[in-house]
C-alpha positions in Angstrom: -89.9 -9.6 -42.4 -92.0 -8.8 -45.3 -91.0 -7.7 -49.0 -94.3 -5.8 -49.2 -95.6 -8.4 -51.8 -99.4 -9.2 -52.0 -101.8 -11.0 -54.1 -104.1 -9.7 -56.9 -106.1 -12.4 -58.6 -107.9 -12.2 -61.8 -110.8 -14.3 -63.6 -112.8 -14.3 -65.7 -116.4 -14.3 -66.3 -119.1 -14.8 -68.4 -121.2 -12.0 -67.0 -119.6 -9.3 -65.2 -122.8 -8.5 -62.9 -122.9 -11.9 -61.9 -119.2 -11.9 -60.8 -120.0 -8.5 -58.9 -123.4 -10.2 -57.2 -121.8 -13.1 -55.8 -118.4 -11.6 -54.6 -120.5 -8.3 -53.0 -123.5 -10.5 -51.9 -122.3 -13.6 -50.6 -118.5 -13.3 -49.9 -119.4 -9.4 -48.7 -116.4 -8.1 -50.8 -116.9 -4.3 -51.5 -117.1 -3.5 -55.1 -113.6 -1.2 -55.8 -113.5 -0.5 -59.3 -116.4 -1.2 -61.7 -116.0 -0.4 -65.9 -119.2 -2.8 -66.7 -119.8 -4.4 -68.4 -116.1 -5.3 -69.5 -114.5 -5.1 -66.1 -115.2 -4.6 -62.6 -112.7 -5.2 -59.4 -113.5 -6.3 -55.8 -112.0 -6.4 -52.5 -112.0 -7.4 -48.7 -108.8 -7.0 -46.8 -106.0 -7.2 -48.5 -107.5 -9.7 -51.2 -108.3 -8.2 -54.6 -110.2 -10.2 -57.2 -110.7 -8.5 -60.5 -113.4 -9.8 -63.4 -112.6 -9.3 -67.4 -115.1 -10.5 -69.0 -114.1 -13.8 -71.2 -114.3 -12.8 -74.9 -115.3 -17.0 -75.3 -117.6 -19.8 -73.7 -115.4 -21.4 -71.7 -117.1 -24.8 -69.3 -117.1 -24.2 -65.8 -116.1 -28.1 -65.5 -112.5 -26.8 -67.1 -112.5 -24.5 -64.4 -113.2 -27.1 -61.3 -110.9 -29.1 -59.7 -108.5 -31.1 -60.6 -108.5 -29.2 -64.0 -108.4 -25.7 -62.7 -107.2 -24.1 -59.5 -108.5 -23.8 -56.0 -109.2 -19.5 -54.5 -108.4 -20.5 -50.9 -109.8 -17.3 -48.6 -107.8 -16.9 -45.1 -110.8 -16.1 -42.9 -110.8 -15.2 -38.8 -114.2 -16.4 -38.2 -114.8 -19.4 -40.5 -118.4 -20.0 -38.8 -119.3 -16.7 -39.4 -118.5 -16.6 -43.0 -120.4 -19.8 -43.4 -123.8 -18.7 -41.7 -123.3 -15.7 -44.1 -122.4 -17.4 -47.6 -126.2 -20.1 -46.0 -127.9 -17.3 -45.5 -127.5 -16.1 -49.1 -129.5 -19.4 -50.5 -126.0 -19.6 -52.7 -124.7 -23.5 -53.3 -121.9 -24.5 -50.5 -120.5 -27.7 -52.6 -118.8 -29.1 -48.9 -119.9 -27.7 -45.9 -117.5 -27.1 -43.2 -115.0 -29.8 -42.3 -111.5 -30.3 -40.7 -108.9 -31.6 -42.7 -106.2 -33.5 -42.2 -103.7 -30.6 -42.1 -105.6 -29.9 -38.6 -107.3 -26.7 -40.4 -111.3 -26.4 -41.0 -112.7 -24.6 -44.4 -115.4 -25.1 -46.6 -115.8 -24.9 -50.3 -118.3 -23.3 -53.0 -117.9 -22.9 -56.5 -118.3 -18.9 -57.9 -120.9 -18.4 -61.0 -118.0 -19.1 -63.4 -117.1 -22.5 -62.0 -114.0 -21.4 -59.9 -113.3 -23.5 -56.7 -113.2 -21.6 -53.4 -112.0 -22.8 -50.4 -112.8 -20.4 -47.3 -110.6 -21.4 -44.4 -109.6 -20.6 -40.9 -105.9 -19.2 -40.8 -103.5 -21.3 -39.4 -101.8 -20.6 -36.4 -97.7 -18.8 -36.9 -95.7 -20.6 -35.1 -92.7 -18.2 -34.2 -89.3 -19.8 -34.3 -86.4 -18.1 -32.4 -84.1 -16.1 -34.3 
């Protein structure tokens, strides 16, 4: 049963056009709403990331782990997703591993300094009702 909730996260950047480039180039998000250079929205699925542009400096170091928070991306074809982020030239700060949880992923860090993790979904188990 679902209550029809989802997830809409925001961040924010430095430079708008950055955030567009590297969510439309290398995560292949399509760009949804764009009010550059203040704002701009993206999405893939049923994930939506939206950009404001941060009215301060802010070091991507705050944003990075453990300080910050960890984007984890539910993907169906993990190996896919990684050829494509390599293929863009664009940093992958661990490549693809499994982790103790049994699940693979990788992870990058956006122009802004926030953690991605890109990872296979995990298998529903379906309990009898």
């Amino acid at each position: 049963m679902t209550d029809g909730m989802t997830l809409r996260v925001e961040v924010f950047p430095a430079d708008v056009d950055a955030f567009v480039d590297f969510y439309t180039r290398v995560l292949r998000f399509e760009l949804e709403a764009d009010r550059r250079p203040a704002y701009a929205a993206v999405v893939r699925g049923s994930t939506r990331i939206g950009g404001a542009r941060a009215s301060e400096h802010v070091d991507p170091q705050e944003r990075a782990i453990p300080h910050g928070a960890e984007l984890v991306l539910e993907v169906d074809d993990l190996d896919r997703e990684h050829a494509a982020v390599v293929s863009t030239d664009w940093p992958v700060a661990s490549g693809i591993e499994k982790q103790p949880w049994g699940l693979r992923d990788f992870r990058l860090f956006d122009p802004d300094g926030y953690y991605l993790r890109l990872t296979e979904r995990a298998v529903q188990e379906s309990y009898p009702s």
